[in-house]
N, C-alpha and C positions, 0 to 999 in steps of 0.2 A: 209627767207634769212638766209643761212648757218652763224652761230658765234653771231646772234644776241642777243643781252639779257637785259631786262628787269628789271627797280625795280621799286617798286610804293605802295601806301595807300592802292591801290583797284586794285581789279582786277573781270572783268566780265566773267568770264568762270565756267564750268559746276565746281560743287560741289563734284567729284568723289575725298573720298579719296580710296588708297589702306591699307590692312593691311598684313599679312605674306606672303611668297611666296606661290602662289598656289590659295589664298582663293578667294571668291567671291569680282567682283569689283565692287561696286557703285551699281545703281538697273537694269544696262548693264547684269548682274552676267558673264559677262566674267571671264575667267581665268587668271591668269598671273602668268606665269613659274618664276625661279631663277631669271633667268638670264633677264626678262623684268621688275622686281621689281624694282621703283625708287628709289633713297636712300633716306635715312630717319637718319637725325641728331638729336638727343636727343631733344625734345623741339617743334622739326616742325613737320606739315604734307606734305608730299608731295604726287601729284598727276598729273597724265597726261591731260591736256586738252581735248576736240575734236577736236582739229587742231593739236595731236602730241607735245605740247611743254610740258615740265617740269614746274612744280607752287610747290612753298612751300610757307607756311605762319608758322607766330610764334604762338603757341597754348595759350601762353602768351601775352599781349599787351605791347611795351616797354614804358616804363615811358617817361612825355612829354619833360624831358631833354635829354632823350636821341634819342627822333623823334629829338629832335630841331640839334643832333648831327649826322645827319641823317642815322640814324639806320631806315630801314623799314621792316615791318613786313612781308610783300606779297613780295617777288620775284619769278620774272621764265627766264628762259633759255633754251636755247636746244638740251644742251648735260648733262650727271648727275655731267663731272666735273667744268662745268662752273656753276653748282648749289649748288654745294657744296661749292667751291670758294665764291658764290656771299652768304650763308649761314656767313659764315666762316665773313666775312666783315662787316656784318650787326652784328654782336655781338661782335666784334671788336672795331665795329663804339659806341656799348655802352656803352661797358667796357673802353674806354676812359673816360667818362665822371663821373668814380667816384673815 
């Protein structure tokens, strides 16, 4: 469903991350050009599903005052700017709380 998007603790989807444009992805070894590289915010990984959709998660875990402020670590979406967005709010959501 076109604009849908996701946050949550966990997330069940394939392990693939990406690293520079170009390089080997996940143990697929596809390629990915410039221009299909997802973005990547200082801090997260981000990767494509096998169903297509965008996942980032925090490389860090957030402290439990700031889950309790509901900052979560695992989001996806599925477009890069609603990922970035939904990035963008979850450290937001932390940086409130100190």
């Amino acid at each position: 469903m076109p604009g849908n998007v996701t946050v949550g603790r966990s997330a069940a989807v394939s392990a693939e991350t990406f690293g520079s444009p170009g390089s080997e992805a996940g143990s697929g070894g596809q390629s990915r050009s410039a221009d299909t590289t997802p973005p990547c915010q200082e801090g997260w990984k981000v990767w494509h599903s096998d169903a297509g959709r965008l996942w980032a998660t925090r490389t860090r875990p957030f402290r439990p005052d700031e889950e309790r402020a509901g900052a979560y670590r695992t989001v996806d979406a599925d477009t890069d700017e609603q990922l970035a967005a939904l990035i963008t709010e979850q450290e937001r959501r932390a940086e409130s709380v100190q």
